[in-house]
PyMOL Python script that loads the backbone (N, CA, C, O; Angstrom):
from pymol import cmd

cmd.read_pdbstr("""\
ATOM      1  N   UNK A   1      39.965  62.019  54.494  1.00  0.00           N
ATOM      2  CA  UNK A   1      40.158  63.314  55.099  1.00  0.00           C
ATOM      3  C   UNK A   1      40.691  64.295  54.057  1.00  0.00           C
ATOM      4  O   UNK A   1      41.370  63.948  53.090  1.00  0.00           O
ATOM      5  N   UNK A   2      40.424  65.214  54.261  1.00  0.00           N
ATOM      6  CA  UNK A   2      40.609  66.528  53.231  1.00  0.00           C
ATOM      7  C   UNK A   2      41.479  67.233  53.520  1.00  0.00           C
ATOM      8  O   UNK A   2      41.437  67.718  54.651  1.00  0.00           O
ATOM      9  N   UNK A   3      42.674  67.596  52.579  1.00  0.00           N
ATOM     10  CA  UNK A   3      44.046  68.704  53.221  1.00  0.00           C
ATOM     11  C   UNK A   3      43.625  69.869  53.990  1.00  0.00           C
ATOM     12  O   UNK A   3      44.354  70.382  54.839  1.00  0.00           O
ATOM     13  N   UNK A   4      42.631  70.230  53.746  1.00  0.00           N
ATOM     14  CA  UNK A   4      42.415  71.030  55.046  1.00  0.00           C
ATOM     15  C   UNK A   4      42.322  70.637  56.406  1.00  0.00           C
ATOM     16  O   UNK A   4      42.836  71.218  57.362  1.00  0.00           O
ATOM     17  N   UNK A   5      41.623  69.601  56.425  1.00  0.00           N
ATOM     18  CA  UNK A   5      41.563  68.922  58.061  1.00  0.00           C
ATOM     19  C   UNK A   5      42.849  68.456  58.149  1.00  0.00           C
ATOM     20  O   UNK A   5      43.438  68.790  59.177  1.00  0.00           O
ATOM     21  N   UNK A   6      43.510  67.713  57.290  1.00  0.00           N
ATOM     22  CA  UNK A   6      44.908  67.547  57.608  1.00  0.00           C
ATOM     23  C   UNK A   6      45.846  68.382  57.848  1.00  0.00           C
ATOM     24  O   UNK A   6      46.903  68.009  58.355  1.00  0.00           O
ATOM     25  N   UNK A   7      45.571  69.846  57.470  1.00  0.00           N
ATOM     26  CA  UNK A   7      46.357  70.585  57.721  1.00  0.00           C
ATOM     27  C   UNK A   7      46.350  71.064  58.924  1.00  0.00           C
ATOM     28  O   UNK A   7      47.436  71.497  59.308  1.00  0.00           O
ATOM     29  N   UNK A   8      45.079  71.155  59.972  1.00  0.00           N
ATOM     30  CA  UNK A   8      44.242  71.701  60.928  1.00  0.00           C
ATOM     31  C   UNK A   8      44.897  70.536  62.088  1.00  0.00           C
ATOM     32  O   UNK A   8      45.141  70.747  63.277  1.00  0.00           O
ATOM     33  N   UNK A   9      45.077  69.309  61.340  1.00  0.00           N
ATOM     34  CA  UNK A   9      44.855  68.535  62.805  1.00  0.00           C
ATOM     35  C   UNK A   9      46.946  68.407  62.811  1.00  0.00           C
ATOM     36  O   UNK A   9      47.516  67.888  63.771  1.00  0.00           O
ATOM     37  N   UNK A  10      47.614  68.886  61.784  1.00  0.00           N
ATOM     38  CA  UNK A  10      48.878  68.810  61.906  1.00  0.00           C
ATOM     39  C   UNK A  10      49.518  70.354  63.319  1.00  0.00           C
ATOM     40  O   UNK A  10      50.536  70.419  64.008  1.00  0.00           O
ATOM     41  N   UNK A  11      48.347  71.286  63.183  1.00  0.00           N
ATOM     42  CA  UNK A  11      48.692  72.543  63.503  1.00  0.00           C
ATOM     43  C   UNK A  11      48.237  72.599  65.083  1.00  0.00           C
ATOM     44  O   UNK A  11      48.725  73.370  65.909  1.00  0.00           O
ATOM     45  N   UNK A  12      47.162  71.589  65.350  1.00  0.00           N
ATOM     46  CA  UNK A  12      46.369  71.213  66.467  1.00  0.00           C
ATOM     47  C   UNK A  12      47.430  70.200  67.516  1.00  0.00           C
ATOM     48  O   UNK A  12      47.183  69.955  68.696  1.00  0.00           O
ATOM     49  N   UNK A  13      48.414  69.801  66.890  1.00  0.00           N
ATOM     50  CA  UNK A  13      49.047  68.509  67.229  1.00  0.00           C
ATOM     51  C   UNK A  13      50.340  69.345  67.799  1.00  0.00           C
ATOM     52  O   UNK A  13      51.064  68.729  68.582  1.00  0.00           O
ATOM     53  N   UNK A  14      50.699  70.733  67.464  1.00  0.00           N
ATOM     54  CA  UNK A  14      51.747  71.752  67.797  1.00  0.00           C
ATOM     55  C   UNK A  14      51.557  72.019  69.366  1.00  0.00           C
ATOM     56  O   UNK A  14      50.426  71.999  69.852  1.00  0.00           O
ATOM     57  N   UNK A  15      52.747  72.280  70.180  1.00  0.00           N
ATOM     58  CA  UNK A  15      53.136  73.003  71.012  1.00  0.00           C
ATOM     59  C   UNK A  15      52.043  74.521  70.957  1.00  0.00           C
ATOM     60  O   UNK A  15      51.448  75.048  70.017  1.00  0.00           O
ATOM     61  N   UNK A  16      52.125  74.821  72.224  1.00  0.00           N
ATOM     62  CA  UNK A  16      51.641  76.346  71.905  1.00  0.00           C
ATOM     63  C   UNK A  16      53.327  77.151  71.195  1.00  0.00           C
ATOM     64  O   UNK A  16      53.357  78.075  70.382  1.00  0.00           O
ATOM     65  N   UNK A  17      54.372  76.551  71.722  1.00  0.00           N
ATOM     66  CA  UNK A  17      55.726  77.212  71.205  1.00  0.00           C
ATOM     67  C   UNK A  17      55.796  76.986  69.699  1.00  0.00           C
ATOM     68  O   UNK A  17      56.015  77.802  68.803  1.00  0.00           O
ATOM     69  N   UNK A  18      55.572  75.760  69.646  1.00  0.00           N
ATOM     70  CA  UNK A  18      55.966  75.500  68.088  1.00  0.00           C
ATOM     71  C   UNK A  18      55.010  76.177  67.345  1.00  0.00           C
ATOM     72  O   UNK A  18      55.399  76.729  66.316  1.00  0.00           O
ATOM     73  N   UNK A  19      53.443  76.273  67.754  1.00  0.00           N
ATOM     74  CA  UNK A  19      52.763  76.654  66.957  1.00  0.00           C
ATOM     75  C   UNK A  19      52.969  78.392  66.326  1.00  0.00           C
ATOM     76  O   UNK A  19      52.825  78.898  65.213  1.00  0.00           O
ATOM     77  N   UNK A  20      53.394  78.952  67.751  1.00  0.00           N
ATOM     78  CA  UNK A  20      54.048  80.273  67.500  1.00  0.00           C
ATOM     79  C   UNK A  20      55.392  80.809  66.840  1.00  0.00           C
ATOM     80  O   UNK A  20      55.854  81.903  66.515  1.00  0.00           O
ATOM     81  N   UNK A  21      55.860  79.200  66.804  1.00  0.00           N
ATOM     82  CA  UNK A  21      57.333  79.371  65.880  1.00  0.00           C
ATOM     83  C   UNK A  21      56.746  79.337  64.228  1.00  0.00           C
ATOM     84  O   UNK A  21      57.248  80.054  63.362  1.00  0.00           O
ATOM     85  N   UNK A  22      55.665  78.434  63.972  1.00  0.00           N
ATOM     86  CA  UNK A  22      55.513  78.334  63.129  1.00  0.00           C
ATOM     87  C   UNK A  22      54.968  79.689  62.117  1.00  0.00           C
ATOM     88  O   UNK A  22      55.152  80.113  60.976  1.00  0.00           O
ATOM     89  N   UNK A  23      54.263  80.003  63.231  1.00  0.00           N
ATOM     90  CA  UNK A  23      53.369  81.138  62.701  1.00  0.00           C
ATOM     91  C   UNK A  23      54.551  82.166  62.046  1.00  0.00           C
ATOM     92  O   UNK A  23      54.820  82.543  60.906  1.00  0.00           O
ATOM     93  N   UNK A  24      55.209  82.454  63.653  1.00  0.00           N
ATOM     94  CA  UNK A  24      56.128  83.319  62.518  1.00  0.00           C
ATOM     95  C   UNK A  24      56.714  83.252  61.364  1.00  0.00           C
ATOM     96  O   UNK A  24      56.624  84.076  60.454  1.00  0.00           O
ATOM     97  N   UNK A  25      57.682  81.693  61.388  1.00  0.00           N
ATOM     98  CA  UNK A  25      58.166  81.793  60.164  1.00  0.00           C
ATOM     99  C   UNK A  25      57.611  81.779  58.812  1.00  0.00           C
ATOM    100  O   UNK A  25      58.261  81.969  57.784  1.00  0.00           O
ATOM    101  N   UNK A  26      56.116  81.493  58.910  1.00  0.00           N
ATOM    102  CA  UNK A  26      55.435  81.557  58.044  1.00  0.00           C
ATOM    103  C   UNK A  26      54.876  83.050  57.327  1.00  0.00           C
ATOM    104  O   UNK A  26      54.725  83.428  56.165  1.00  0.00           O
ATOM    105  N   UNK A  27      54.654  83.680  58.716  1.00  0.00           N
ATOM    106  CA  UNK A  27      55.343  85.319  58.232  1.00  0.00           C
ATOM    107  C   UNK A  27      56.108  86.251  57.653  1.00  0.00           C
ATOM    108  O   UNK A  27      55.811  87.343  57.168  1.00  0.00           O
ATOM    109  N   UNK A  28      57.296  85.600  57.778  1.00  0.00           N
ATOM    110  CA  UNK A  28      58.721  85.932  57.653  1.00  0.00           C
ATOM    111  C   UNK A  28      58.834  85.318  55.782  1.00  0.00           C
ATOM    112  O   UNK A  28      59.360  85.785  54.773  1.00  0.00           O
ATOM    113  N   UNK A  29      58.007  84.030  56.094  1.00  0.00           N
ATOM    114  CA  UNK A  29      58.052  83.888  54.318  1.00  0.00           C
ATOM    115  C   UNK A  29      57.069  84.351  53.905  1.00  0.00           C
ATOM    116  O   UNK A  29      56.548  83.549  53.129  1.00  0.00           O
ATOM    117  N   UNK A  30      56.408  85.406  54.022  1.00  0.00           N
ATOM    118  CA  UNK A  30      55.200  86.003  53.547  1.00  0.00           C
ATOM    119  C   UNK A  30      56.082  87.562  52.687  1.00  0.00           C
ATOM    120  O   UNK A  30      56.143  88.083  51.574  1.00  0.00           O
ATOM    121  N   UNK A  31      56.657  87.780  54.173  1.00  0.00           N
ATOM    122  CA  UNK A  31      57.246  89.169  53.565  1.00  0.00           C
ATOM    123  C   UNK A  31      58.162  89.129  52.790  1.00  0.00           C
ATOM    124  O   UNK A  31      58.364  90.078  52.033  1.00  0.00           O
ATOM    125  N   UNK A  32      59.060  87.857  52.783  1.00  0.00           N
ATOM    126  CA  UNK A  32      60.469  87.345  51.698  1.00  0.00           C
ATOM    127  C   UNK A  32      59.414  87.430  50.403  1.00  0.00           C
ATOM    128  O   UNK A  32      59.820  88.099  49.453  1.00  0.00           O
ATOM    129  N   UNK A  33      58.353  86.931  50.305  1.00  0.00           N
ATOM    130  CA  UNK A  33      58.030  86.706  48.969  1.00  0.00           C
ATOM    131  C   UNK A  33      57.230  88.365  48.375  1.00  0.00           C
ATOM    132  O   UNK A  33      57.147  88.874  47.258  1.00  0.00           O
ATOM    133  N   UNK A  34      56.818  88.741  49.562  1.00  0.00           N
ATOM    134  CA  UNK A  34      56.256  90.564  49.044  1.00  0.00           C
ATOM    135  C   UNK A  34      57.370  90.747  48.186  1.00  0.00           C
ATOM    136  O   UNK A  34      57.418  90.600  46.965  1.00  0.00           O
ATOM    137  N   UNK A  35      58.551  91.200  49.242  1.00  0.00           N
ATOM    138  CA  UNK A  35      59.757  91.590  48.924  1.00  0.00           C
ATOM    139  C   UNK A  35      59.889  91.197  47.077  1.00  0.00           C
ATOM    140  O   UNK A  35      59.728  91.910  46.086  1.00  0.00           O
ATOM    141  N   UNK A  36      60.271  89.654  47.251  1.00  0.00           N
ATOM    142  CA  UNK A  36      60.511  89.068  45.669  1.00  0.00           C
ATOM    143  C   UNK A  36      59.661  89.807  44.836  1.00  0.00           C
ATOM    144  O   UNK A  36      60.210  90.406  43.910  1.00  0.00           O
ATOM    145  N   UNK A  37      58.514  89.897  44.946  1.00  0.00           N
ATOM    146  CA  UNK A  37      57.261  89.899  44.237  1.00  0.00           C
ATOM    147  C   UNK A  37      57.875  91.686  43.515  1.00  0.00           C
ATOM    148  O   UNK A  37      58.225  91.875  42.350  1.00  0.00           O
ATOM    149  N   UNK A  38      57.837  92.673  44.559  1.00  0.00           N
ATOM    150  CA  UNK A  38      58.142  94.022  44.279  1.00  0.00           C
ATOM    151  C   UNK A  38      59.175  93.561  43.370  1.00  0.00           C
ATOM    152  O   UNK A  38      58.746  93.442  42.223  1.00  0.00           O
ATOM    153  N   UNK A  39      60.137  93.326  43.485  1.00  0.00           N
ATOM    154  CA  UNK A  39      61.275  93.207  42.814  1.00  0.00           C
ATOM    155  C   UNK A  39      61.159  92.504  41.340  1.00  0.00           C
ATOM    156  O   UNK A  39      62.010  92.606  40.456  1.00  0.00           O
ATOM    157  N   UNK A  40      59.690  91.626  41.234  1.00  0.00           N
ATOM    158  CA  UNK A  40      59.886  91.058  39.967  1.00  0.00           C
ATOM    159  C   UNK A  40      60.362  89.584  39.623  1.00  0.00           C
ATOM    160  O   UNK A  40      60.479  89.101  38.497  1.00  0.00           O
ATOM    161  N   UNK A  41      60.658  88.861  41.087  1.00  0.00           N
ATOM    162  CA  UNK A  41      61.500  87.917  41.350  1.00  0.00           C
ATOM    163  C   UNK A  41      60.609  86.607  41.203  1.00  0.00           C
ATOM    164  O   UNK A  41      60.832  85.454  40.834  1.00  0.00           O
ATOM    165  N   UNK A  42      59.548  87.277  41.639  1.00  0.00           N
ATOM    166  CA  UNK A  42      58.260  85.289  41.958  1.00  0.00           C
ATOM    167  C   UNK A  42      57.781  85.274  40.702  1.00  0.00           C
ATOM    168  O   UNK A  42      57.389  86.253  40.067  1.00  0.00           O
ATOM    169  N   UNK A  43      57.828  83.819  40.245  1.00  0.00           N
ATOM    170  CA  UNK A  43      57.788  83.058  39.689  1.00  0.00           C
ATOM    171  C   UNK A  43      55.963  82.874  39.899  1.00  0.00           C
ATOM    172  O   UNK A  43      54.974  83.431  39.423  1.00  0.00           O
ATOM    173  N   UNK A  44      56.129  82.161  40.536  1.00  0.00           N
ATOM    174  CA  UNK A  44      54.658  81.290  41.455  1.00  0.00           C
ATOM    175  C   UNK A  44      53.920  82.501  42.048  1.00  0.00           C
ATOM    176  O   UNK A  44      54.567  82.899  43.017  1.00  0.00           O
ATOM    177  N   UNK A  45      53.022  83.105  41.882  1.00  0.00           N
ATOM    178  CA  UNK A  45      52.851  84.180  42.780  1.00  0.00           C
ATOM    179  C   UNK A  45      51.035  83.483  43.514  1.00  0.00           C
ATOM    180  O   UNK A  45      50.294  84.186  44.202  1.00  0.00           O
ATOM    181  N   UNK A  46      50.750  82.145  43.147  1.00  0.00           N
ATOM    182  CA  UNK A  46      50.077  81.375  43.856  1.00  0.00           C
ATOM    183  C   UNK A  46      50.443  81.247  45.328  1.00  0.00           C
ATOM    184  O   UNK A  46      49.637  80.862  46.175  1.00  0.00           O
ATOM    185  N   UNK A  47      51.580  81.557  45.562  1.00  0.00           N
ATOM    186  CA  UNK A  47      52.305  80.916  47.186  1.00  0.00           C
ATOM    187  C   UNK A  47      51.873  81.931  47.739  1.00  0.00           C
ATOM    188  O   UNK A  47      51.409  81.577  48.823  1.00  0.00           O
ATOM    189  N   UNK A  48      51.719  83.442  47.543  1.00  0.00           N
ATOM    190  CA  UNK A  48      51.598  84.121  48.365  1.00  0.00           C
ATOM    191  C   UNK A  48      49.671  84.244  48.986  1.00  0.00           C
ATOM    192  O   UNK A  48      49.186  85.034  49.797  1.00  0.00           O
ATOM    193  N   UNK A  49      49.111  83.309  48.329  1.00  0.00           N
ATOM    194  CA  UNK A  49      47.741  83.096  48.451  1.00  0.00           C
ATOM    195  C   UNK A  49      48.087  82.113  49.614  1.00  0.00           C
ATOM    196  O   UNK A  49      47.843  82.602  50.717  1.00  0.00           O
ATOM    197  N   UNK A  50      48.647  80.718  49.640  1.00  0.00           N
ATOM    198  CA  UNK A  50      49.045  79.895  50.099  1.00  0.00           C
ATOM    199  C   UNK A  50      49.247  80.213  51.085  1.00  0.00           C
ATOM    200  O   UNK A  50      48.513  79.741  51.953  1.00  0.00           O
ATOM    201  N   UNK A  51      50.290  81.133  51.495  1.00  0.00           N
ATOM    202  CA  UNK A  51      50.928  80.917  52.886  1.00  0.00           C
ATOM    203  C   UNK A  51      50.345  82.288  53.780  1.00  0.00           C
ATOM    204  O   UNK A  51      50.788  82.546  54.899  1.00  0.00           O
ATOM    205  N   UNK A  52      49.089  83.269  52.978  1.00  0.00           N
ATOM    206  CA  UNK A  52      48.327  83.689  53.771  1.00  0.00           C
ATOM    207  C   UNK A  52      47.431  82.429  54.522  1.00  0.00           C
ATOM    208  O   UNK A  52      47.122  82.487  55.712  1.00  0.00           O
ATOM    209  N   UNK A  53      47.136  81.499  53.794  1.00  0.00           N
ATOM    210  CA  UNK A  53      45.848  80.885  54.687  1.00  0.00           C
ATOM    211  C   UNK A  53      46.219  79.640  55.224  1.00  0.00           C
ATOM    212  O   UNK A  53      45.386  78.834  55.636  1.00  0.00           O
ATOM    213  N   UNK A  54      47.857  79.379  55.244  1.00  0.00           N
ATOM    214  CA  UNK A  54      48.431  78.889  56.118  1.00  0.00           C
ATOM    215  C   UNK A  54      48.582  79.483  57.710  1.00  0.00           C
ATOM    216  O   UNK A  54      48.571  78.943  58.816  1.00  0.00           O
ATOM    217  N   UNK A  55      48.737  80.953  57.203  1.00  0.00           N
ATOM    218  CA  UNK A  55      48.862  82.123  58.496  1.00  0.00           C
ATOM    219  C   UNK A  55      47.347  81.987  58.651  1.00  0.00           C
ATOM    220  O   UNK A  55      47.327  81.327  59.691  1.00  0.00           O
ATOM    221  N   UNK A  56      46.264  82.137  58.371  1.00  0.00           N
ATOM    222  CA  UNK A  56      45.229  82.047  58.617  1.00  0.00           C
ATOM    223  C   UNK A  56      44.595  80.899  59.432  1.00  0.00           C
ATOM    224  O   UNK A  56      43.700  81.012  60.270  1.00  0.00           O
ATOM    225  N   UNK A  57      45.128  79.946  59.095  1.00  0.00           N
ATOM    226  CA  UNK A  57      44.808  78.371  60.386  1.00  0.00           C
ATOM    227  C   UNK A  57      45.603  78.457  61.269  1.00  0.00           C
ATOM    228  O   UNK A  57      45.268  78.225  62.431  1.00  0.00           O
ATOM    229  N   UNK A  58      46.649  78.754  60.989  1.00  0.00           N
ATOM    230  CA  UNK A  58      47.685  78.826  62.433  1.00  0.00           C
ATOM    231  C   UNK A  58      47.102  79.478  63.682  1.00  0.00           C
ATOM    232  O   UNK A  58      46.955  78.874  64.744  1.00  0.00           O
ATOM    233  N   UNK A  59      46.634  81.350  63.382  1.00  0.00           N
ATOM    234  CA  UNK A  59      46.117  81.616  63.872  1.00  0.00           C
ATOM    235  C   UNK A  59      44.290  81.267  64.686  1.00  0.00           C
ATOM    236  O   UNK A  59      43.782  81.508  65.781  1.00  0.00           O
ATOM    237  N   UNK A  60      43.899  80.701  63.597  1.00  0.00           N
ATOM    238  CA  UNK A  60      42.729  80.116  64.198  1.00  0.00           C
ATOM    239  C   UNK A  60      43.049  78.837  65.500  1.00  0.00           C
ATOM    240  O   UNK A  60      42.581  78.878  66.638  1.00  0.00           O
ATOM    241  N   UNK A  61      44.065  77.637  64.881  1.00  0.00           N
ATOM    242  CA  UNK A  61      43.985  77.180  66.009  1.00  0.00           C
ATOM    243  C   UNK A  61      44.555  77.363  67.220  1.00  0.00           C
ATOM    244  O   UNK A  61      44.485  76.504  68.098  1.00  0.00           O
ATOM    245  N   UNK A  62      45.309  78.759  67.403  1.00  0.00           N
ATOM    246  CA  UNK A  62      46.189  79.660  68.319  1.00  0.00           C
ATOM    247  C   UNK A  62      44.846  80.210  69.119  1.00  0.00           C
ATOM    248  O   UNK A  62      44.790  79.986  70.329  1.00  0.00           O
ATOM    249  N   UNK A  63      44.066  80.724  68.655  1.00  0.00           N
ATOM    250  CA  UNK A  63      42.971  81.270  69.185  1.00  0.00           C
ATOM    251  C   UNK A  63      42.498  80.502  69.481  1.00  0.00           C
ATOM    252  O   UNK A  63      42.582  80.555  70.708  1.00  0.00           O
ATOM    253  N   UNK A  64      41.649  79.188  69.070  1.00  0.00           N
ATOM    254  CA  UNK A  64      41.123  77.853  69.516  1.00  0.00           C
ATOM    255  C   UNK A  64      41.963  77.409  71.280  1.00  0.00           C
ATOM    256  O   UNK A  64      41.352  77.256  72.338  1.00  0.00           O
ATOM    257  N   UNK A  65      43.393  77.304  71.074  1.00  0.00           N
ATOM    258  CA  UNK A  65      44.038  76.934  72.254  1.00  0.00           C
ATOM    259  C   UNK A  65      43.792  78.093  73.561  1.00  0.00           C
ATOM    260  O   UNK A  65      43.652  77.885  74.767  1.00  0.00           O
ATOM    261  N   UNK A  66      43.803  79.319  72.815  1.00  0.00           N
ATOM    262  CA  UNK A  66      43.444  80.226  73.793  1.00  0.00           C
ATOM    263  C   UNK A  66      42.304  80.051  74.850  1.00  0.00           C
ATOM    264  O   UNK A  66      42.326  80.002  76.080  1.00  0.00           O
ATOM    265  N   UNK A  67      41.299  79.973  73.923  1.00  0.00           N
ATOM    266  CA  UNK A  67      40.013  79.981  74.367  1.00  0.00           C
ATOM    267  C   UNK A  67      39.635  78.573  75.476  1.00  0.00           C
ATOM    268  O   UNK A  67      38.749  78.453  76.322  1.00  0.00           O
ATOM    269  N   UNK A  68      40.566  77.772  75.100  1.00  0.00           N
ATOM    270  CA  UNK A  68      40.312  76.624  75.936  1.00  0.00           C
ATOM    271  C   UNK A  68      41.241  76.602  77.173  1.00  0.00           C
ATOM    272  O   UNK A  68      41.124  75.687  77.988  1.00  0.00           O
ATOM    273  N   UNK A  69      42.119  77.534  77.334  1.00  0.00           N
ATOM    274  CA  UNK A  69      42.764  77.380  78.312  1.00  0.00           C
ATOM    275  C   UNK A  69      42.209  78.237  79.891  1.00  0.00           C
ATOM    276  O   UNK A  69      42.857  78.099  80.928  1.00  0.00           O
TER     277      UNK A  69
END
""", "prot")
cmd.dss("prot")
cmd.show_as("cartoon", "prot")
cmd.util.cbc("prot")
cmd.orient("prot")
């Protein structure tokens, strides 16, 4: 299996709560790292690729749960 499906079937396996907890905080470290980034602070500026398309599956399988309910 491929980290993507693993990542998909970890996000699939969520609460609709958790999945929405997740989402956010995954948000919340989106904008911590803008923030850094303006400032000069990130290091890694790979993560902020990262934890868009982390936000990007979350939401897909948020919408997936939608649609099936």
């Amino acid at each position: 299996m491929s980290k993507h499906s693993e990542a998909l079937d970890k996000l699939r396996a969520l609460s609709d709560e958790e999945l929405h907890a997740h989402l956010v905080a995954q948000r919340r470290k989106l904008f911590e790292i803008r923030l850094q980034q303006a400032t000069g602070q990130v290091e890694n500026t790979s993560q902020i690729r990262l934890i868009r398309r982390e936000i990007a599956r979350a939401m897909t399988v948020e919408l997936e749960a939608q649609r099936t309910q």
